[in-house]
C-alpha positions as a Markdown table, in Angstrom:
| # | Residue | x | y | z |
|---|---|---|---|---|
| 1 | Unk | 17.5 | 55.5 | -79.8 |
| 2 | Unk | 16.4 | 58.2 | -77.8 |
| 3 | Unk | 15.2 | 57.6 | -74.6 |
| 4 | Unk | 11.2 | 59.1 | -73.9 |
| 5 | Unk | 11.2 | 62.1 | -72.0 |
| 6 | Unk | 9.1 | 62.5 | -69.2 |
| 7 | Unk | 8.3 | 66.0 | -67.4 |
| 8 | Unk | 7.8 | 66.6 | -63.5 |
| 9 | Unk | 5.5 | 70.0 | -62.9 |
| 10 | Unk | 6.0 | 70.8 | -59.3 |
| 11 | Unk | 6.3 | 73.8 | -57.0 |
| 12 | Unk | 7.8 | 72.3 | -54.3 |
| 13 | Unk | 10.5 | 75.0 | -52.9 |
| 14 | Unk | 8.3 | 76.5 | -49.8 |
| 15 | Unk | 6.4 | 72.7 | -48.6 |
| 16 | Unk | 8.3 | 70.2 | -46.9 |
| 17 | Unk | 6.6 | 67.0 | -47.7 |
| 18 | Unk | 6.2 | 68.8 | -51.5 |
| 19 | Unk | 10.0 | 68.5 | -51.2 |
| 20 | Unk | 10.6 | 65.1 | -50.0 |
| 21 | Unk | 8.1 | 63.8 | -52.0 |
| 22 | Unk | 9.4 | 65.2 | -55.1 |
| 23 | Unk | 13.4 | 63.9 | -54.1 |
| 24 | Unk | 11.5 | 60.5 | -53.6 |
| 25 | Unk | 9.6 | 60.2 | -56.6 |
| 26 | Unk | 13.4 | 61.6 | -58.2 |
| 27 | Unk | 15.0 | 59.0 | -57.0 |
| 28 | Unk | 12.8 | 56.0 | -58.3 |
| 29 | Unk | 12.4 | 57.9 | -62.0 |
| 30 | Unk | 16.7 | 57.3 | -61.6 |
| 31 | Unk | 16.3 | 53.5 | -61.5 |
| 32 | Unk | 14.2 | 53.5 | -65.2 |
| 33 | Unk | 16.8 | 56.1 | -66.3 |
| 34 | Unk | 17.6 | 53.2 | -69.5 |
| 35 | Unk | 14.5 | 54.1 | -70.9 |
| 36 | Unk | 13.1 | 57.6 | -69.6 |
| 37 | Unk | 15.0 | 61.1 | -69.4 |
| 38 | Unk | 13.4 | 63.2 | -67.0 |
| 39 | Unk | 13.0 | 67.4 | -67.4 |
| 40 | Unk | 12.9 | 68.6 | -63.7 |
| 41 | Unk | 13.5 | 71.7 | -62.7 |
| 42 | Unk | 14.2 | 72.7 | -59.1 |
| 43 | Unk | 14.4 | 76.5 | -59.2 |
| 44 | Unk | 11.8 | 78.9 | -58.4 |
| 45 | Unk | 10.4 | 79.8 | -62.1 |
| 46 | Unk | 9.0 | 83.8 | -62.7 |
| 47 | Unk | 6.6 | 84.2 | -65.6 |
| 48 | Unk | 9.9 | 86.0 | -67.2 |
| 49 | Unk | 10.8 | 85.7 | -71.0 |
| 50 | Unk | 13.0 | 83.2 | -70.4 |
| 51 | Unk | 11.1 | 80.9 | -68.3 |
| 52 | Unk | 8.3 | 81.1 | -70.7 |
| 53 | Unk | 11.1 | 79.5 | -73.1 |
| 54 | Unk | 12.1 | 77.0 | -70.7 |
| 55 | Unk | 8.6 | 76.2 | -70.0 |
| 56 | Unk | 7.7 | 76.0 | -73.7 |
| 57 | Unk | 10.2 | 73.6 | -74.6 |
| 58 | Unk | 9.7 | 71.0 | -71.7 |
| 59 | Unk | 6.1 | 70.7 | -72.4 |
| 60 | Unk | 6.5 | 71.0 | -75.7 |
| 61 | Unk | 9.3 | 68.0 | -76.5 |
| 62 | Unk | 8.1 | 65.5 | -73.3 |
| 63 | Unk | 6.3 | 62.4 | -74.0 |
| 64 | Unk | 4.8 | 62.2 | -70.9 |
| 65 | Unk | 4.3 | 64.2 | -67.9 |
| 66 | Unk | 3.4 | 64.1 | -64.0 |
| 67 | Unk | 2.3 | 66.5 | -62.2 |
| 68 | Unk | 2.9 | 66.8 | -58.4 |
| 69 | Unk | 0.0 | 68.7 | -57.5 |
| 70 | Unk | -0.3 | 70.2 | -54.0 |
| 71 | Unk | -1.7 | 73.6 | -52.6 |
| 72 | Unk | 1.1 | 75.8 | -53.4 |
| 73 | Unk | 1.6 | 74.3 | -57.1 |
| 74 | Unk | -2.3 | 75.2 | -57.7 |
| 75 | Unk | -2.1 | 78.6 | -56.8 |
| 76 | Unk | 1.4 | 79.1 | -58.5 |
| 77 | Unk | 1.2 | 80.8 | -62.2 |
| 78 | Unk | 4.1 | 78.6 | -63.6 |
| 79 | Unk | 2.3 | 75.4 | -63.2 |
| 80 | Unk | -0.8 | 76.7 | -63.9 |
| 81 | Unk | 0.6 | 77.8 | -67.3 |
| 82 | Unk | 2.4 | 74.0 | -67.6 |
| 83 | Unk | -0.5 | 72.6 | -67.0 |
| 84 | Unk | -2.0 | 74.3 | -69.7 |
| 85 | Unk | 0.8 | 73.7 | -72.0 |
| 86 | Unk | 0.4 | 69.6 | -71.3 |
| 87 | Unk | -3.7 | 70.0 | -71.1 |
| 88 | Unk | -3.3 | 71.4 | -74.9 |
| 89 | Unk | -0.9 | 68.5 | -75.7 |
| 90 | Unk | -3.4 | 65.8 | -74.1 |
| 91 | Unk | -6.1 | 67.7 | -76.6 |
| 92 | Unk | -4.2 | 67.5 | -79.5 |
| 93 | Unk | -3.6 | 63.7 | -79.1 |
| 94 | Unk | -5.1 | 61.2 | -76.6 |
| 95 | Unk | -1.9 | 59.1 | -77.1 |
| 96 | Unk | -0.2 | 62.2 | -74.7 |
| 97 | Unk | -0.4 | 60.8 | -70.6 |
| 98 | Unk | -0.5 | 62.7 | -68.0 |
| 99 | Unk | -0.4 | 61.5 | -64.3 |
| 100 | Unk | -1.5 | 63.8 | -61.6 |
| 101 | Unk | -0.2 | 62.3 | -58.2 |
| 102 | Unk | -2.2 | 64.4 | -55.4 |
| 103 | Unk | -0.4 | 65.6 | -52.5 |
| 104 | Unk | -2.2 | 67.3 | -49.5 |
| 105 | Unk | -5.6 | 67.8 | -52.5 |
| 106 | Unk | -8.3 | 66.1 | -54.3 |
| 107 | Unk | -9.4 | 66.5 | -58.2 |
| 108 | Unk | -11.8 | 68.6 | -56.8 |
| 109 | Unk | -9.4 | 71.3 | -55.8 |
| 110 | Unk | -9.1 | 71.4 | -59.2 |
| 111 | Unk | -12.4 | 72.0 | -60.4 |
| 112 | Unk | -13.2 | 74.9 | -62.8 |
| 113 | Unk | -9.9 | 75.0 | -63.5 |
| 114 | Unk | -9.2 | 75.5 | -67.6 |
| 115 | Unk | -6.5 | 72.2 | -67.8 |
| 116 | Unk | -9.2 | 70.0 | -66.8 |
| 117 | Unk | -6.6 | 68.0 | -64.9 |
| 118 | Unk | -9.2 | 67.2 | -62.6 |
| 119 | Unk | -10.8 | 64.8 | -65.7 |
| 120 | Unk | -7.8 | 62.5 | -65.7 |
| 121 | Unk | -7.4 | 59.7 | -63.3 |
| 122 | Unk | -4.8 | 60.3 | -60.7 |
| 123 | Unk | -2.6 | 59.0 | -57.8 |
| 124 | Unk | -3.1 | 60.0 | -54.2 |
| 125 | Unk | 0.5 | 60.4 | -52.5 |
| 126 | Unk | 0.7 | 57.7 | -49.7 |
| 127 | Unk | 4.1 | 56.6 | -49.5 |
| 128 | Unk | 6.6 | 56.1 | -52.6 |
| 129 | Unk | 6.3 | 52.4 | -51.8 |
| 130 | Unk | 2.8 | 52.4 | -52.0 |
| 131 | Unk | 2.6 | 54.7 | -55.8 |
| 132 | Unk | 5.7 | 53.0 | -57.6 |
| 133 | Unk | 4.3 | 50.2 | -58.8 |
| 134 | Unk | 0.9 | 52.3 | -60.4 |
| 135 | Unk | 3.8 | 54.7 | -61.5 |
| 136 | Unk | 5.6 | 52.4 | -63.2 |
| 137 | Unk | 2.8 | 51.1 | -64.8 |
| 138 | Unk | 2.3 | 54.1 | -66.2 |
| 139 | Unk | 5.3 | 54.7 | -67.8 |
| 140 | Unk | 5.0 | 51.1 | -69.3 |
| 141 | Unk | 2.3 | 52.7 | -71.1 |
| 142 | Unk | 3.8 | 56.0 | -72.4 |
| 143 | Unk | 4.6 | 56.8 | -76.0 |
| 144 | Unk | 7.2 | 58.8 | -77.8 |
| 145 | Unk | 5.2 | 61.8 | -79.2 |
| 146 | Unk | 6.7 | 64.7 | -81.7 |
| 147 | Unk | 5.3 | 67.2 | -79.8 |
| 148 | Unk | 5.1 | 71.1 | -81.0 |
| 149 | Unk | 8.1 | 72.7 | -79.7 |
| 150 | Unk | 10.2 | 70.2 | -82.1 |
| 151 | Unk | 8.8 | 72.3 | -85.0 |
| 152 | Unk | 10.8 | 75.4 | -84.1 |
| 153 | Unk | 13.7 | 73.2 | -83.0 |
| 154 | Unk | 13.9 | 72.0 | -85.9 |
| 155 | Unk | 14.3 | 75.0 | -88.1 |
| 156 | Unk | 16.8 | 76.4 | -85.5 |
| 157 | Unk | 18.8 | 72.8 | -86.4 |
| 158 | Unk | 18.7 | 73.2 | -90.0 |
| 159 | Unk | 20.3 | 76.3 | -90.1 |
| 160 | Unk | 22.8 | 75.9 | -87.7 |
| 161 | Unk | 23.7 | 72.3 | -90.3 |
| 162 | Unk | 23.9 | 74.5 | -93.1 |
| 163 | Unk | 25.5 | 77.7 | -91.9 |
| 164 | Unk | 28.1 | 77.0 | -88.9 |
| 165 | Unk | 31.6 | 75.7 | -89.2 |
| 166 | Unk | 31.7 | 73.3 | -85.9 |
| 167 | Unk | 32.2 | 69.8 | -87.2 |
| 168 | Unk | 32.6 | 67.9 | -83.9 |
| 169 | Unk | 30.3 | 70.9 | -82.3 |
| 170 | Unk | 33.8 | 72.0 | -79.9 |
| 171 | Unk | 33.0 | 75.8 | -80.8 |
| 172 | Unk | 29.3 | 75.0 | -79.5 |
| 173 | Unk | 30.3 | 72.9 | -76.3 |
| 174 | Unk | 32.3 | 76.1 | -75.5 |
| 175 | Unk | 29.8 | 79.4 | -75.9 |
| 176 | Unk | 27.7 | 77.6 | -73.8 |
| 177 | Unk | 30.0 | 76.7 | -71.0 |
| 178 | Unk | 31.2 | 80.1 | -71.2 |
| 179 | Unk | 27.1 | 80.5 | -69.6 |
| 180 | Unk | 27.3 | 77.6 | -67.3 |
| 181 | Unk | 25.5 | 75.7 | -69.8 |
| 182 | Unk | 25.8 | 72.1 | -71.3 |
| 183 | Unk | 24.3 | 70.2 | -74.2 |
| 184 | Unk | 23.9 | 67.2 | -71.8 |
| 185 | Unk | 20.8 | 68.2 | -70.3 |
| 186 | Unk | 18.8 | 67.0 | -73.7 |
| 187 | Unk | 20.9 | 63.4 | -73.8 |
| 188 | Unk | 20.9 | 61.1 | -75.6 |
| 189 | Unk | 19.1 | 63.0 | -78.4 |
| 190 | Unk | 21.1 | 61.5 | -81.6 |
| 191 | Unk | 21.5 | 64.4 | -84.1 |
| 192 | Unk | 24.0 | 67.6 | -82.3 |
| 193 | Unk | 22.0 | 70.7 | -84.1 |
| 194 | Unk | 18.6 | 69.5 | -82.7 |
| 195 | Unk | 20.7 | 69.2 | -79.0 |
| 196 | Unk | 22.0 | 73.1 | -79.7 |
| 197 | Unk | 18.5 | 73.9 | -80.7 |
| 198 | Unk | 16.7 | 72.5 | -77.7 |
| 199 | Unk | 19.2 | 74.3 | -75.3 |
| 200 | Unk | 18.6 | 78.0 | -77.1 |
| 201 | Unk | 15.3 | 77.5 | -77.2 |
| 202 | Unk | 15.0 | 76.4 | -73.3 |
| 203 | Unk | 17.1 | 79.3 | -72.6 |
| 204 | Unk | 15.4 | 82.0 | -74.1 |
| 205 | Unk | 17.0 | 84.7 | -76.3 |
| 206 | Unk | 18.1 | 86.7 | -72.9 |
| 207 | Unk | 19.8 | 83.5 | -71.5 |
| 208 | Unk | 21.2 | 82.5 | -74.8 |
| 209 | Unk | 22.7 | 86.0 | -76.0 |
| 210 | Unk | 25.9 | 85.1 | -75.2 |
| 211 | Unk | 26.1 | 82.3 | -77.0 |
| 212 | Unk | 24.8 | 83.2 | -80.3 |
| 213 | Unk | 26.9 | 86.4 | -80.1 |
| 214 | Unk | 30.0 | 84.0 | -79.0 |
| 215 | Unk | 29.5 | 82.0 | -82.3 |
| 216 | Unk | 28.9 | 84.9 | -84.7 |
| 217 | Unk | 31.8 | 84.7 | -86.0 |
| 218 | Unk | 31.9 | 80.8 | -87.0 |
| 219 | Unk | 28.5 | 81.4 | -88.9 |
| 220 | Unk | 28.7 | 82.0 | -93.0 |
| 221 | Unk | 28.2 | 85.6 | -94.3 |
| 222 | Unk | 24.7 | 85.0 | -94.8 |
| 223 | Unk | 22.9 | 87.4 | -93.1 |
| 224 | Unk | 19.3 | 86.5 | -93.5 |
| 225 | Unk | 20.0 | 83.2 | -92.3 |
| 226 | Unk | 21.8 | 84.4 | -89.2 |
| 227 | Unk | 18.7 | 86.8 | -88.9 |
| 228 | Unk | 16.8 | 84.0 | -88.9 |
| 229 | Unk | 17.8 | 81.9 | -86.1 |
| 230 | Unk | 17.8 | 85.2 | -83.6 |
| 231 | Unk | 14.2 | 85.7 | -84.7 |
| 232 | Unk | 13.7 | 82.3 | -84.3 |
| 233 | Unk | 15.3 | 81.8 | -80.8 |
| 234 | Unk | 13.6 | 85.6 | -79.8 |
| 235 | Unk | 10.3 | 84.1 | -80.4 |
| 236 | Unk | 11.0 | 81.1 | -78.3 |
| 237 | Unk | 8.9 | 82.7 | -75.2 |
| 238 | Unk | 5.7 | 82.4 | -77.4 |
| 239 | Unk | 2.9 | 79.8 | -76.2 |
| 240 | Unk | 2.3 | 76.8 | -78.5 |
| 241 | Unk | -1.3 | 77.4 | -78.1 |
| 242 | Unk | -1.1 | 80.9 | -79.1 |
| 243 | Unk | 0.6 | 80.1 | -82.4 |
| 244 | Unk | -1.3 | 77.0 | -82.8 |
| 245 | Unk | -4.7 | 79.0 | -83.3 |
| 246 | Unk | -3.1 | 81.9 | -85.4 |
| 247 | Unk | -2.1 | 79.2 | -87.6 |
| 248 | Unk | -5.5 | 77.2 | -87.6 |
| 249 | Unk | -7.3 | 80.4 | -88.1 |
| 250 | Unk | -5.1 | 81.6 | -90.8 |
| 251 | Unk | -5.1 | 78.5 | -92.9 |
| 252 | Unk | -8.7 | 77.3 | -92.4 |
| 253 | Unk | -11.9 | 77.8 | -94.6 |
| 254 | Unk | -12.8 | 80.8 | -91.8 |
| 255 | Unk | -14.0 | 83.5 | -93.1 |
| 256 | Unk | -13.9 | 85.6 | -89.6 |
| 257 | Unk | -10.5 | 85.7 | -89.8 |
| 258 | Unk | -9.6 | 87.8 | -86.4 |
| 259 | Unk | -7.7 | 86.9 | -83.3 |
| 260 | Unk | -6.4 | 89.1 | -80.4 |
| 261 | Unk | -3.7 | 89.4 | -78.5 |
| 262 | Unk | -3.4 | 91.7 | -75.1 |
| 263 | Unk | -0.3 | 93.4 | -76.6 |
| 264 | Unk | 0.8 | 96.6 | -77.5 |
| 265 | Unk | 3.6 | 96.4 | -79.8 |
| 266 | Unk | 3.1 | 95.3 | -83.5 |
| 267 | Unk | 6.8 | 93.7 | -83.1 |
| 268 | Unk | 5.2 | 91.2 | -80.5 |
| 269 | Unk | 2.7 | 89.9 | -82.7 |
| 270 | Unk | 5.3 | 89.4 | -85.5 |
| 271 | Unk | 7.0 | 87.0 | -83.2 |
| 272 | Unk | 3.5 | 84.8 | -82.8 |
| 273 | Unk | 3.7 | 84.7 | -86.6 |
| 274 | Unk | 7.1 | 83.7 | -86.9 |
| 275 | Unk | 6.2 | 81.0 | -83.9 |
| 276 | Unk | 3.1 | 80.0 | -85.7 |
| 277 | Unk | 4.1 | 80.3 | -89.7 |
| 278 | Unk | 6.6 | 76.7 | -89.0 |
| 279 | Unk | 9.7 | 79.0 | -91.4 |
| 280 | Unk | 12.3 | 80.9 | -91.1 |
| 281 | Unk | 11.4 | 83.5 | -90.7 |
| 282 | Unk | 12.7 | 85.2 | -93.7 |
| 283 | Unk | 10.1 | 83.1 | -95.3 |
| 284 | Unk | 7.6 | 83.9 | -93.2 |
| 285 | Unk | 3.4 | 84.6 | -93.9 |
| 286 | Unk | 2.9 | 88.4 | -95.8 |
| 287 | Unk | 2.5 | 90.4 | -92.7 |
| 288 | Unk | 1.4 | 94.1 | -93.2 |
| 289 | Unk | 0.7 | 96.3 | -90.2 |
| 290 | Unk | -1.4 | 99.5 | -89.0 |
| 291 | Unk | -0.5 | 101.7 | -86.5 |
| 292 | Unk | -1.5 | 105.1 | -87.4 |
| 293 | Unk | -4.6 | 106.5 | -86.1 |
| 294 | Unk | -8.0 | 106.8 | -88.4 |
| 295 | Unk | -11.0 | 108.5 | -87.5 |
| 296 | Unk | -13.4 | 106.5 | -89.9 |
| 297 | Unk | -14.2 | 103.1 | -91.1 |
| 298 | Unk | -13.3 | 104.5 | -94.7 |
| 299 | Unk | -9.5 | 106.0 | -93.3 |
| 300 | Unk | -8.9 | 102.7 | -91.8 |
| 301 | Unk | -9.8 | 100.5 | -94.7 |
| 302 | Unk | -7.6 | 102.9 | -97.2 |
| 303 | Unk | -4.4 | 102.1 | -94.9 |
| 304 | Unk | -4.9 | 98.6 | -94.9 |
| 305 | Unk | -5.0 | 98.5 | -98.9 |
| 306 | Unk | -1.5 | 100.6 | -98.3 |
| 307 | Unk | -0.2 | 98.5 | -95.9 |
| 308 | Unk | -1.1 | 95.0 | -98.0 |
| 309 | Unk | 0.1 | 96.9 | -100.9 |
| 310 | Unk | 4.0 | 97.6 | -99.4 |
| 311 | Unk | 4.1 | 93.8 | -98.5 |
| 312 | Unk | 3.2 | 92.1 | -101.3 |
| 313 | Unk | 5.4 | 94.1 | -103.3 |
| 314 | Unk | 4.1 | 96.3 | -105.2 |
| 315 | Unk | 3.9 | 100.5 | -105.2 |
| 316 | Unk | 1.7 | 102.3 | -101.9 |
| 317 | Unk | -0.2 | 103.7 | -104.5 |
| 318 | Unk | -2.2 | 100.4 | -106.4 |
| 319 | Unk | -5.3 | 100.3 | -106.8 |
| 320 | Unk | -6.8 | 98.0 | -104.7 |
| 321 | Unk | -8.0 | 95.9 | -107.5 |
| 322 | Unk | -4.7 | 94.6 | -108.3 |
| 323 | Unk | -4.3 | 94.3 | -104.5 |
| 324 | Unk | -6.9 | 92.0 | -104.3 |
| 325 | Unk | -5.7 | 90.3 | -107.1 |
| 326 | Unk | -2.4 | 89.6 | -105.6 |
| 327 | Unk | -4.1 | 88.3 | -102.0 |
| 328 | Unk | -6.3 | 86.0 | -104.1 |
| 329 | Unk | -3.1 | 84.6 | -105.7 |
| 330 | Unk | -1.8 | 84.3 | -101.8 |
| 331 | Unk | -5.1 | 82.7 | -101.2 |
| 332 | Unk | -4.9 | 80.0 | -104.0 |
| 333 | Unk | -1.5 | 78.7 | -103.1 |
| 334 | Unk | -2.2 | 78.5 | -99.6 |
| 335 | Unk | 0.1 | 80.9 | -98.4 |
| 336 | Unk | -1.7 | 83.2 | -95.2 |
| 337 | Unk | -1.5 | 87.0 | -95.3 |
| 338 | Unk | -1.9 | 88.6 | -91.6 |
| 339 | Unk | -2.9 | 92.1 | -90.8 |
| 340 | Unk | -1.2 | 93.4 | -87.1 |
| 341 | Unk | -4.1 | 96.0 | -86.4 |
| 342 | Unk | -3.1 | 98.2 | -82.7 |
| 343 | Unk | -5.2 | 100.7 | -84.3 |
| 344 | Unk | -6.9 | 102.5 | -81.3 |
| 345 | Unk | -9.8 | 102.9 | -79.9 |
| 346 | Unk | -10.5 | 100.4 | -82.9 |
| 347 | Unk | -15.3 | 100.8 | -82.9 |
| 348 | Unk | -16.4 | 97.3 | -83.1 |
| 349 | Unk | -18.3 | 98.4 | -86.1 |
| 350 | Unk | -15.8 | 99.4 | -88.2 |
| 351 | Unk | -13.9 | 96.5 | -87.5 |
| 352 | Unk | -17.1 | 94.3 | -88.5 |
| 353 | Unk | -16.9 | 96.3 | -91.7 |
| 354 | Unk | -12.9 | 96.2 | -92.8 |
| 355 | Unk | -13.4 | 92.5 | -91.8 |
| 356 | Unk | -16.1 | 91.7 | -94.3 |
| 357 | Unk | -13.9 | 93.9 | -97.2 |
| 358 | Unk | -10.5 | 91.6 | -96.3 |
| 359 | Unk | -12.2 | 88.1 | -95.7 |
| 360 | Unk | -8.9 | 86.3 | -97.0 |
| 361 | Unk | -6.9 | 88.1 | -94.5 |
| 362 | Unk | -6.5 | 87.2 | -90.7 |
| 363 | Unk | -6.3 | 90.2 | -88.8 |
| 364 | Unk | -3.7 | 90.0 | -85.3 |
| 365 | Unk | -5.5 | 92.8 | -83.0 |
| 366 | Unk | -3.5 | 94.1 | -80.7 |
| 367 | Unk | -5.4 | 95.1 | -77.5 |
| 368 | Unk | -2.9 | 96.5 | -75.2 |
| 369 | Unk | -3.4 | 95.9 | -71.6 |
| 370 | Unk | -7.2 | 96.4 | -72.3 |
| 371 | Unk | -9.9 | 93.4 | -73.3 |
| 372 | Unk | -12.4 | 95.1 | -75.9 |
| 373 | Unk | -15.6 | 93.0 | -76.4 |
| 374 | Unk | -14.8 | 92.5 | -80.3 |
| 375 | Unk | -17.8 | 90.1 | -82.1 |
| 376 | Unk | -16.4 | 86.9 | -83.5 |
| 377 | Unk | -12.4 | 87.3 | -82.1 |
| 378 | Unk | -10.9 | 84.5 | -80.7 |
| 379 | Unk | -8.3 | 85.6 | -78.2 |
| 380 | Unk | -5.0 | 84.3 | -77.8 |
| 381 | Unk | -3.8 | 82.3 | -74.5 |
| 382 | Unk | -2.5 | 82.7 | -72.0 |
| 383 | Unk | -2.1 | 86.4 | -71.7 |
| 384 | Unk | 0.8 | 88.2 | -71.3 |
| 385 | Unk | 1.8 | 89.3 | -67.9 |
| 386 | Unk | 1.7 | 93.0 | -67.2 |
| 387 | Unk | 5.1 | 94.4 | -67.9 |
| 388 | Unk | 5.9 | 91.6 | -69.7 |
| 389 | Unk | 6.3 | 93.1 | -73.0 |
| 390 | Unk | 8.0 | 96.5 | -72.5 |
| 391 | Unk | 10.5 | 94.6 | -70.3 |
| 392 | Unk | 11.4 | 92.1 | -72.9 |
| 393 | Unk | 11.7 | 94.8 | -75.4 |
| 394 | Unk | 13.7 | 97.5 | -73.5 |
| 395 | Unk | 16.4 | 94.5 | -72.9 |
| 396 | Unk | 16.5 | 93.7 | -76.6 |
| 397 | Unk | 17.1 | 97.4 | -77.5 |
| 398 | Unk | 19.6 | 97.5 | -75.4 |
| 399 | Unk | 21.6 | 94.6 | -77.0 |
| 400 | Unk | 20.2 | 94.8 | -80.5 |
| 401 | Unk | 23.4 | 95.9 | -82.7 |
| 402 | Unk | 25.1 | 92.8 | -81.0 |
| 403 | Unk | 22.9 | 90.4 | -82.5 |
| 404 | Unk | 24.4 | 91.8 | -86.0 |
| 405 | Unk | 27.0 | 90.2 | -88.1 |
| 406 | Unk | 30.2 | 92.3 | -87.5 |
């Protein structure tokens, strides 16, 4: 049986008594090491694409998590983002703990802030002597939770079962030492895929490159499927929140189907609807785009009905009848169909207007670094960091053709 997993969000590289605290409270998670696995990291995390992975994964597959909260931690964007991350959790079910233990603060410092950490019932740091006991008590109260990263991990899992040659996983235990990497960090998880999953994810497509270019050759000669799990792992970086309300939106009664995302690239918000779709992504929701630039309501509504037309199959030229016809057949089976809009500058009016012509379609607006004031659009968070995108995407250009089966 696999043990619960609980997470420790800290920023404890530049305090002192941040760091002894943290090796203390380390130490006494060791003695309860029978029944808890604990995800702490000691390096100093960058809102990179791969730490966003990392991130993702340990709030997303803990059952529990404490949070060490002192000065520095508050003002540091990587806990603020976990925080986030576990806050959602805690939303999505109550069974989900979380212990603040406050070192050096109060809940109030706290106040205002969008986790609404400061709502929970905490620990002030005394000594470890003093805390263990209320800690331990705690953890006599924690759960085992699926949480939402296990969704992705999952699929990765599945394919790797069905399409690599590594019986006894030798060819896997390899690649990744060949990265300084291990499968042990995600012991004693029972099945081997969902272990190799968990440790792509974590690392990020960047990170894991080498290892899924280092097995390439062990994988079948099916090319979608191989496809698949580098689209799967290259979307690892993207929030659970973000893909949780893209899918929420997408598949609810909603008729004001539009969410926004501070991106530029119509590539990026493919990857949230991979993330938020739960399939390969060969399988994935109908997802047409627009890019070109329109001068009227009327020019931008005619390229959608081109755009929906090329992805649900049938000729640029249909009438938009038998367009319609198609995405009410979409609509009756449940199956999403998303609209990446980076048309700009987009006029809120005739955005109103090509929404109330597509009501069974959820359009992905793509703001670039900009925040338009767009009626009725949810926005997607957090927001990406500035730079963020064209960095991730000038590394993958660069290594692209590598991620293709010789």
């Amino acid at each position: 049986m696999a043990l619960k997993r609980i997470f420790v969000s800290h920023s404890a590289n530049k305090d002192e008594s941040a760091r002894a605290a943290l090796g203390e409270l380390e130490t006494r998670l060791g003695t309860v090491k029978d029944r808890f696995g604990v995800l702490l990291d000691r390096s100093t995390l960058v809102a990179t694409e791969e730490w966003r992975s990392a991130l993702n994964v340990w709030c997303g597959v803990c059952d529990a998590a404490i949070l060490l909260v002192t000065k520095d931690s508050i003002a540091r964007d990587f806990c603020v983002y976990e925080w986030s991350i576990l806050g959602y959790r805690r939303m999505l079910s109550p069974a989900f703990t979380i212990l603040p233990i406050f070192l050096g603060t109060t809940p109030e410092d706290l106040r205002g802030k969008p986790q609404q950490i400061q709502e929970l019932q905490g620990i002030t740091y005394t000594t470890i002597e003093d805390i263990w006991p209320r800690i331990e008590n705690w953890l006599d109260k924690v759960v085992s939770s699926d949480g939402p990263a296990m969704k992705q991990v999952r699929l990765i899992a599945s394919l790797f079962r069905k399409h690599l040659s590594d019986p006894r996983g030798k060819l896997v235990e390899d690649s990744l030492q060949k990265v300084g990497e291990r499968l042990g960090t995600w012991e004693p998880l029972l099945d081997p895929q969902e272990q190799f999953a968990l440790k792509l994810t974590e690392l990020g497509l960047k990170r894991a490159a080498p290892v899924l270019i280092d097995l390439q050759w062990a994988f079948d000669r099916d090319e979608g499927a191989w496809a698949d799990v580098v689209n799967l792992v290259k979307s690892s970086w993207v929030d659970d929140r973000s893909a949780s309300a893209l899918y929420e939106l997408s598949s609810g009664s909603s008729t004001k189907r539009a969410i926004a995302l501070n991106a530029s690239e119509v590539r990026t918000g493919r990857l949230y609807v991979v993330k938020a779709c739960g399939r390969p992504p060969s399988y994935a929701w109908c997802t047409a785009e627009v890019t070109d630039v329109v001068d009227s309501p009327e020019g931008l509504e005619a390229q959608i009905w081109v755009s929906l037309a090329g992805v649900l199959g049938l000729d640029p030229t249909t009438e938009s009848e038998k367009v319609r016809k198609r995405l009410a057949a979409k609509q009756l089976t449940g199956q999403p169909v998303i609209v990446c809009l980076s048309t700009r500058p987009l006029d809120p009016k005739w955005l109103s207007a090509v929404r109330g012509r597509f009501d069974s379609v959820t359009f992905l607006l793509l703001s670039g670094s900009e925040k338009p004031q767009w009626p009725d659009v949810q926005w997607m968070e957090p927001e990406l960091a500035p730079g963020f995108e064209t960095t991730f995407w000038r590394w993958y250009e660069e290594v692209e053709s590598e991620f293709s089966p010789r």
